[in-house]
C-alpha positions in Angstrom: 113.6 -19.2 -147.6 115.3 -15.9 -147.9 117.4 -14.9 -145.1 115.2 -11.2 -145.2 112.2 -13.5 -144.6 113.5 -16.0 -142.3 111.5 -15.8 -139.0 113.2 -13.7 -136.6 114.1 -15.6 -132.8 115.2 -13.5 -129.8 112.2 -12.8 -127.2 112.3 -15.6 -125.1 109.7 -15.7 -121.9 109.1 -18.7 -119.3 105.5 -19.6 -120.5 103.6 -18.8 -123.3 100.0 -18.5 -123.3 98.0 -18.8 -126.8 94.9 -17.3 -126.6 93.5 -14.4 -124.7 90.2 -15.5 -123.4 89.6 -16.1 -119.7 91.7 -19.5 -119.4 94.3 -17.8 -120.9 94.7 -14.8 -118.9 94.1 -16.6 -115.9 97.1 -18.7 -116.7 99.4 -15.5 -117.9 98.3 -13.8 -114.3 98.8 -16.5 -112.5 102.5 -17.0 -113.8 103.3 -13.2 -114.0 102.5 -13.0 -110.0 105.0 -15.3 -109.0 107.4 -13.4 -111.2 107.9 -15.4 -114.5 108.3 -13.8 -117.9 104.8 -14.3 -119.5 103.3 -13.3 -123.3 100.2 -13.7 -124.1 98.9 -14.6 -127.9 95.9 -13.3 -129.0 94.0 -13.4 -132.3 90.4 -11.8 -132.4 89.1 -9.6 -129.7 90.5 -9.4 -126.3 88.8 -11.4 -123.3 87.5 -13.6 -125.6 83.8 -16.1 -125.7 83.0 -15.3 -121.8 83.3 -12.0 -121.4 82.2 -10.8 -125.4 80.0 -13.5 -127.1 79.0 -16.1 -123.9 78.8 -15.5 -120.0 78.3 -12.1 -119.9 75.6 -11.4 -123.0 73.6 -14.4 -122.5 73.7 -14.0 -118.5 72.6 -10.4 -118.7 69.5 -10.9 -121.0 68.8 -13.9 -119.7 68.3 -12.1 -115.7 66.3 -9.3 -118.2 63.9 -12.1 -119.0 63.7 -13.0 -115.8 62.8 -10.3 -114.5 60.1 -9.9 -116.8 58.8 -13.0 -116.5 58.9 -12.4 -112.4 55.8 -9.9 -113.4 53.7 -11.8 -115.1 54.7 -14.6 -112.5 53.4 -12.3 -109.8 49.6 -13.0 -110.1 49.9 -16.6 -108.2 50.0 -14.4 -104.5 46.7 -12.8 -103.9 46.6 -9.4 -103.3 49.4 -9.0 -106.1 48.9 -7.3 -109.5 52.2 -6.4 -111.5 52.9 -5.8 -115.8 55.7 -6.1 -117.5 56.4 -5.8 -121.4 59.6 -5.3 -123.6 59.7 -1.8 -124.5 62.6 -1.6 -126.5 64.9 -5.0 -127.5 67.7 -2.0 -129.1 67.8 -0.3 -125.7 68.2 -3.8 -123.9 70.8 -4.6 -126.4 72.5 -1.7 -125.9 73.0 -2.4 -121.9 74.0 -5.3 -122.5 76.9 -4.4 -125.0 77.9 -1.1 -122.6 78.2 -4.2 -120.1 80.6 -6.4 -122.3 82.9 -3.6 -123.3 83.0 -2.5 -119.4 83.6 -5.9 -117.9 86.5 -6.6 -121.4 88.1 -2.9 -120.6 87.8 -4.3 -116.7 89.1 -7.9 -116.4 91.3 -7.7 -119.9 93.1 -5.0 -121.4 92.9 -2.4 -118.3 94.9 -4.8 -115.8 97.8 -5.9 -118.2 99.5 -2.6 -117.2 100.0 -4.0 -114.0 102.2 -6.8 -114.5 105.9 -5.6 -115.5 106.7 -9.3 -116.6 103.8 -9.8 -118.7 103.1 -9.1 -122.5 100.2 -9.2 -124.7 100.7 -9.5 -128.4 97.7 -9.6 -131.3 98.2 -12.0 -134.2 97.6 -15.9 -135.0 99.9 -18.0 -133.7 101.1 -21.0 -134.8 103.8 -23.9 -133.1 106.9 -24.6 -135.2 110.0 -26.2 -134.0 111.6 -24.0 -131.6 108.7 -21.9 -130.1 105.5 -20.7 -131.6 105.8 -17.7 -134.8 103.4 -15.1 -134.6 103.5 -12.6 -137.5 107.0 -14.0 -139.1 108.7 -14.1 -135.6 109.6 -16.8 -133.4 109.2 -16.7 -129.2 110.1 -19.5 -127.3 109.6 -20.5 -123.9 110.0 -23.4 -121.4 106.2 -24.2 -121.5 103.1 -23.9 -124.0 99.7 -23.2 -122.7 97.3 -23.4 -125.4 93.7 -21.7 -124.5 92.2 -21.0 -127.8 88.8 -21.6 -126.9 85.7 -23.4 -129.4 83.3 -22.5 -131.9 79.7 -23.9 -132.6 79.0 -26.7 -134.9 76.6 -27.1 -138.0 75.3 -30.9 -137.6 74.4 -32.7 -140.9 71.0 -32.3 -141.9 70.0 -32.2 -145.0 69.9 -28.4 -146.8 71.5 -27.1 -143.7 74.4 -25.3 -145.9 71.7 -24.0 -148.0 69.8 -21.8 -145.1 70.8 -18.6 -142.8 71.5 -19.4 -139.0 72.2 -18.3 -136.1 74.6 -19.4 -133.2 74.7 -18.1 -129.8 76.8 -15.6 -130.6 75.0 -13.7 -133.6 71.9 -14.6 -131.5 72.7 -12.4 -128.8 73.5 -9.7 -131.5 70.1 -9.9 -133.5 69.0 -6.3 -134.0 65.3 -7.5 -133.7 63.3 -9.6 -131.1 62.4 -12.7 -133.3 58.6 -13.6 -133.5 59.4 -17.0 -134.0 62.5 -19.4 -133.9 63.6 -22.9 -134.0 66.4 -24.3 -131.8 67.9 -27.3 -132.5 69.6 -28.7 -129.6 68.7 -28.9 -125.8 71.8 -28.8 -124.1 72.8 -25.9 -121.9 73.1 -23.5 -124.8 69.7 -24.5 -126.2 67.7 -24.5 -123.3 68.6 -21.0 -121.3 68.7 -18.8 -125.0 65.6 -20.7 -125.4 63.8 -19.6 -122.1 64.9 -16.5 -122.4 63.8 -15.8 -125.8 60.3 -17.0 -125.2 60.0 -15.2 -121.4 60.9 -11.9 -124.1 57.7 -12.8 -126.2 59.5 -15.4 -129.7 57.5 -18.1 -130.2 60.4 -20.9 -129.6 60.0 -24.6 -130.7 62.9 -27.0 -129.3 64.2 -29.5 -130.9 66.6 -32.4 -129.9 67.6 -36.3 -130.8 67.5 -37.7 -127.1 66.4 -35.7 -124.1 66.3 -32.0 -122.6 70.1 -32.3 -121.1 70.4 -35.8 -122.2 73.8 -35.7 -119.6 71.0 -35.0 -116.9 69.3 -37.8 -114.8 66.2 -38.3 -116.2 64.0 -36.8 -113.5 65.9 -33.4 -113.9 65.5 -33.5 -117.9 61.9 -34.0 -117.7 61.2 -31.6 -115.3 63.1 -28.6 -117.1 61.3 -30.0 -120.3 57.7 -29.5 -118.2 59.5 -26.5 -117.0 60.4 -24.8 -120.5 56.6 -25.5 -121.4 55.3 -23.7 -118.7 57.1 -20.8 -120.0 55.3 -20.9 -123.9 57.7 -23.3 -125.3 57.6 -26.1 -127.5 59.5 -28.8 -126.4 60.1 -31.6 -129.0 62.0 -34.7 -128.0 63.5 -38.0 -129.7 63.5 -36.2 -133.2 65.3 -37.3 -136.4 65.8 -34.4 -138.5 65.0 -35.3 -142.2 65.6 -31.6 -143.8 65.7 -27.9 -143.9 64.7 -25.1 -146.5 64.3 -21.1 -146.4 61.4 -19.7 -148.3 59.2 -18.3 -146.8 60.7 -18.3 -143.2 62.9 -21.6 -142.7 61.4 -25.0 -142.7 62.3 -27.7 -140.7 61.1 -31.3 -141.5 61.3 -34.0 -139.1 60.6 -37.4 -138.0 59.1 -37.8 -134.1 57.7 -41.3 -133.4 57.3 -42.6 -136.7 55.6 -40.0 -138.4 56.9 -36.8 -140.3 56.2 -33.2 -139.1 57.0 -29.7 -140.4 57.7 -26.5 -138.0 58.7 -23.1 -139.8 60.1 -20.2 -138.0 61.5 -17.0 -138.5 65.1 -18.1 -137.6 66.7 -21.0 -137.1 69.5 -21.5 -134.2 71.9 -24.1 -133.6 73.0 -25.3 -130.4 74.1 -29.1 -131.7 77.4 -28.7 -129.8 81.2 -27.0 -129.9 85.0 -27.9 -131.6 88.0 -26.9 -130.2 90.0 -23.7 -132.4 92.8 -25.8 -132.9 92.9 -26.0 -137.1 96.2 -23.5 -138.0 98.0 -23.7 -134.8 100.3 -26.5 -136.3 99.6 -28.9 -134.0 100.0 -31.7 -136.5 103.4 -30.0 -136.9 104.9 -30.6 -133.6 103.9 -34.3 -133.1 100.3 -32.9 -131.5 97.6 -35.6 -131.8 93.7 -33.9 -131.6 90.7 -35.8 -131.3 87.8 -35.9 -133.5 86.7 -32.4 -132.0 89.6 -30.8 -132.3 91.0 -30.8 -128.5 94.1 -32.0 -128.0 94.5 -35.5 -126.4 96.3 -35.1 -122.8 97.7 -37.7 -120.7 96.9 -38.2 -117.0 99.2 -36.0 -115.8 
């Protein structure tokens, strides 16, 4: 490599943090208040899945469907007569986005100000021997935190690449309420965008291989399945998916106690799992063995 190309090495810090999502900064705060040089890595936006794409998007329309639901819910007391209807999903949408950019400018960028020994820097990083590069130069540092966070998962079905769909993330960011959608997957993820989709008036069918919250004891899985009925859902358990297609909406074919089924929706959502962001940090680099998800295998400390 040409020496005018050669990474550049003189900022050195006592920890470095990679990633700027809530781990991350926690970690970076909690160092910089007892005085250690910190710098904080971050690639994509600031705060990261809490804050913009998880907690705080899902959490605020899912208490909006709640409290819509809480209306039509209101009829059990006699003597009580209450309505509610979504008005406008865009105007909904947009409180909730005003909320995330608040809550980032909040907990994120606005405090970093306030740490004289700690530094935020935007680009990939990636570990090398002798410290971690970011945009051609080299930092180093007595310790490594790595908090890059996880993305969703496509599971294999057959046709699966061949369809659109959604995650949580783009499904929060939908510009229209869906009439219909199919959710494959009833863990956490599943379930709550799944209530709170059908308390706003989509027709939701639920999919999954095992149980509702198969890590559940049984008595709580079967009575948030009941549950997630009671609310206009269609709750479909012990499935082997066979295929998908798009045509005329997107077609899901499966296989539920021996015999085949069809359900068609307007959108499809996955919610089969996460992996850990760990492909182009150089882990493999550095001696850093990752497991089939792409965490990083610890010891026991």
């Amino acid at each position: 490599m040409p020496e005018c190309c050669a990474p550049t090495s003189n900022d050195t810090f006592d920890l470095i943090v990679i990633g700027a999502g809530s781990a991350g900064f926690s970690a970076a705060i909690t160092a910089a208040e007892q005085g250690k040089k910190v710098v904080i890595f971050g690639h994509g936006t600031i705060g990261g899945t809490c804050v913009n794409v998880g907690c705080v998007p899902s959490k605020t329309m899912i208490r909006a469907a709640g409290v819509m639901h809480a209306g039509f819910d209101a009829e059990r007391f006699n003597g009580i007569s209450a309505a509610t209807r979504l008005e406008s999903w865009g105007k909904l949408q947009a409180q909730k986005q005003k909320l995330v950019t608040d809550l980032r400018a909040a907990k994120y960028s606005d405090i970093l100000p306030q740490y004289e020994t700690l530094r935020y820097i935007e680009g990939a990083a990636k570990l090398v021997q002798g410290g971690v590069m970011v945009k051609g130069q080299i930092y180093k540092a007595d310790k490594i935190i790595i908090a890059t966070g996880s993305h969703s998962t496509v599971p294999p079905i057959d046709g699966i690449t061949g369809v659109s769909h959604l995650d949580s993330t783009s499904a929060l960011a939908l510009e229209k309420l869906p009439k219909s959608m199919i959710i494959i997957g009833a863990g956490v993820i599943g379930c709550e965008l799944g209530q709170m989709f059908a308390r706003l008036g989509s027709k939701v069918t639920l999919l999954c291989r095992s149980t509702v919250l198969a890590g559940a004891e049984p008595e709580i899985s079967y009575a948030l399945a009941d549950y997630l009925r009671a609310d206009g859902m269609d709750v479909i358990c012990g499935v082997k998916y066979l295929s998908v297609e798009e045509q005329n909406g997107i077609e899901l074919c499966y296989e539920h106690q021996g015999r085949v089924h069809s359900v068609t929706a307007q959108h499809l959502l996955l919610a089969t799992g996460r992996k850990a962001n760990t492909a182009g940090l150089g882990l493999d680099d550095v001696g850093i063995t990752t497991a089939a998800n792409g965490g990083i295998v610890v010891n026991e400390f």
